[in-house]
MIKE-581103 format. One record per residue (C-alpha): residue number from 1; residue in one letter; chain; y, z negated, x. Coordinates in nm, 3 decimals, padded with zeros to 5 digits. Last residue first. Example, Ala and Ser with C-alpha at 12.3 -4.5 7.8 and 13.67 -1.06 7.14 Angstrom:
n->2&res->S&chain->A&py->-00.106&pz->-00.714&px->01.367
n->1&res->A&chain->A&py->-00.450&pz->-00.780&px->01.230
This chain:
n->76&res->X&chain->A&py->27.691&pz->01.792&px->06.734
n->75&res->X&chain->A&py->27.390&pz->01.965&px->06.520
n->74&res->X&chain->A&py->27.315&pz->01.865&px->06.193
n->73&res->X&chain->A&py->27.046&pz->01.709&px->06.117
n->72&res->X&chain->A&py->26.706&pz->01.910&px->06.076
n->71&res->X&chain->A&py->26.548&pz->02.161&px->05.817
n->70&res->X&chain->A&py->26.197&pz->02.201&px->05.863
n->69&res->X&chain->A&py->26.060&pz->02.554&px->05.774
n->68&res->X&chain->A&py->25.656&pz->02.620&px->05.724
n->67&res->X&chain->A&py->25.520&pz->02.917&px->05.805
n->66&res->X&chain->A&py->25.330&pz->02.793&px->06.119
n->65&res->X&chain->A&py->25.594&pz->02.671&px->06.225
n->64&res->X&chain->A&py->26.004&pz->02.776&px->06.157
n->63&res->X&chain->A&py->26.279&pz->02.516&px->06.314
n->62&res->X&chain->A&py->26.643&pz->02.509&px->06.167
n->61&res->X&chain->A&py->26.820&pz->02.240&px->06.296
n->60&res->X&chain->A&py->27.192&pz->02.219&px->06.082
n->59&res->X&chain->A&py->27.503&pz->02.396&px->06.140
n->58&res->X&chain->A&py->27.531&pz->02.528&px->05.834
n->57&res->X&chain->A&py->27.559&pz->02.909&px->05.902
n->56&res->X&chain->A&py->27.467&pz->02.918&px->06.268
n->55&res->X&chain->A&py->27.121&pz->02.760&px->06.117
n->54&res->X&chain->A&py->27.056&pz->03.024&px->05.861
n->53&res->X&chain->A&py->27.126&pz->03.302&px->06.119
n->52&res->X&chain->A&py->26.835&pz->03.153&px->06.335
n->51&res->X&chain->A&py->26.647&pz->03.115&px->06.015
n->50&res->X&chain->A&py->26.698&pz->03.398&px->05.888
n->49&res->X&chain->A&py->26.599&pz->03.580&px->06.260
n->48&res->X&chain->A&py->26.294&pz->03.399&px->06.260
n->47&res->X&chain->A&py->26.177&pz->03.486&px->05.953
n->46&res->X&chain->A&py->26.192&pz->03.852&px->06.040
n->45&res->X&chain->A&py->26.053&pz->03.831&px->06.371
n->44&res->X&chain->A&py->25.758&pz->03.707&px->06.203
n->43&res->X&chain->A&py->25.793&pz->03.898&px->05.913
n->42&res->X&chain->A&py->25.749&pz->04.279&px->06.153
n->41&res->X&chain->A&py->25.893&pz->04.498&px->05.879
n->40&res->X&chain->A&py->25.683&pz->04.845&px->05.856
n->39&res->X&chain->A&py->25.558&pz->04.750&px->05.521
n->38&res->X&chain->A&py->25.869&pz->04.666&px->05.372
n->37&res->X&chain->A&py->25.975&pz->05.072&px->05.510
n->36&res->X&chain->A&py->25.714&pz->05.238&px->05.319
n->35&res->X&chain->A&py->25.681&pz->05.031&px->04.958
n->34&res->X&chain->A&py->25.894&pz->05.251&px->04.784
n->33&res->X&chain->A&py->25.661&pz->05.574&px->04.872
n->32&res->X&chain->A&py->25.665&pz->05.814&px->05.188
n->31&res->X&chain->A&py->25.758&pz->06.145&px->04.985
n->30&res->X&chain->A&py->25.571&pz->06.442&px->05.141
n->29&res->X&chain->A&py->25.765&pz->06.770&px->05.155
n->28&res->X&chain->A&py->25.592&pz->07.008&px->05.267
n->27&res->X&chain->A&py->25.728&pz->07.298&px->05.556
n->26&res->X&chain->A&py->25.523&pz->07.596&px->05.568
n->25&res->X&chain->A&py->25.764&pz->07.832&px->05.398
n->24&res->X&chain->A&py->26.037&pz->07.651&px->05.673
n->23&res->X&chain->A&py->26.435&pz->07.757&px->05.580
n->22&res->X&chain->A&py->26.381&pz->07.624&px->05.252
n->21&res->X&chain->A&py->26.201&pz->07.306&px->05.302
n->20&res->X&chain->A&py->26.421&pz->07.256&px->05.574
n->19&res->X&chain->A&py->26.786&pz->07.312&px->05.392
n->18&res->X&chain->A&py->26.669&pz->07.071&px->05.112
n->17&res->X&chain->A&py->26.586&pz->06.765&px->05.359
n->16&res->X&chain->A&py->26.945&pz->06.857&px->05.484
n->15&res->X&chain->A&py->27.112&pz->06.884&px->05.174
n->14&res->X&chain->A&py->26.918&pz->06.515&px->05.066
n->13&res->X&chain->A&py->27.018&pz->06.366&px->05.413
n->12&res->X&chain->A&py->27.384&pz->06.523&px->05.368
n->11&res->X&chain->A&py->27.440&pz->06.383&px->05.007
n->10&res->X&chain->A&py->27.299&pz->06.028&px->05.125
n->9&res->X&chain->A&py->27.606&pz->06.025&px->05.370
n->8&res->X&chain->A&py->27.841&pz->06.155&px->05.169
n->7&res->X&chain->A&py->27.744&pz->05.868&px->04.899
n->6&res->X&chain->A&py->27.734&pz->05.583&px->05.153
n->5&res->X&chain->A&py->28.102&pz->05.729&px->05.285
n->4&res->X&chain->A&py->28.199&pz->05.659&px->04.941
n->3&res->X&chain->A&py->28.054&pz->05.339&px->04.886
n->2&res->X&chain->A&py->28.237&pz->05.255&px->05.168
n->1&res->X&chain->A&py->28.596&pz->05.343&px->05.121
């Protein structure tokens, strides 16, 4: 059931992207480029959250410094 609601839903973005460039003369489209969104991605928070999930995965003391990850014991 997913992959078809994924497909409806990119259907209705594209119609609706479609739908403004036509009703608008003056609209442009301007395509923002594969590397848009990775670029937005704040890695600190990013890393953090991995290793936060990470660590409620195997139980063990996951601790993130200055880019570097120690892996502890497990926790009781």
């Amino acid at each position: 059931m997913a992959p078809q609601k994924a497909i409806v839903a990119s259907g209705n973005a594209v119609l609706t992207v479609i739908w403004h460039l036509l009703a608008d003369p003056e609209a442009h489209f301007c395509d923002l480029g594969p590397e848009h969104y990775d670029s937005r991605i704040n890695k600190d928070r990013k890393v953090r959250n991995l290793a936060r999930h990470l660590q409620a995965l195997t139980g063990q003391t996951i601790v993130v410094r200055d880019g570097k990850v120690t892996v502890g014991p497990e926790t009781a």
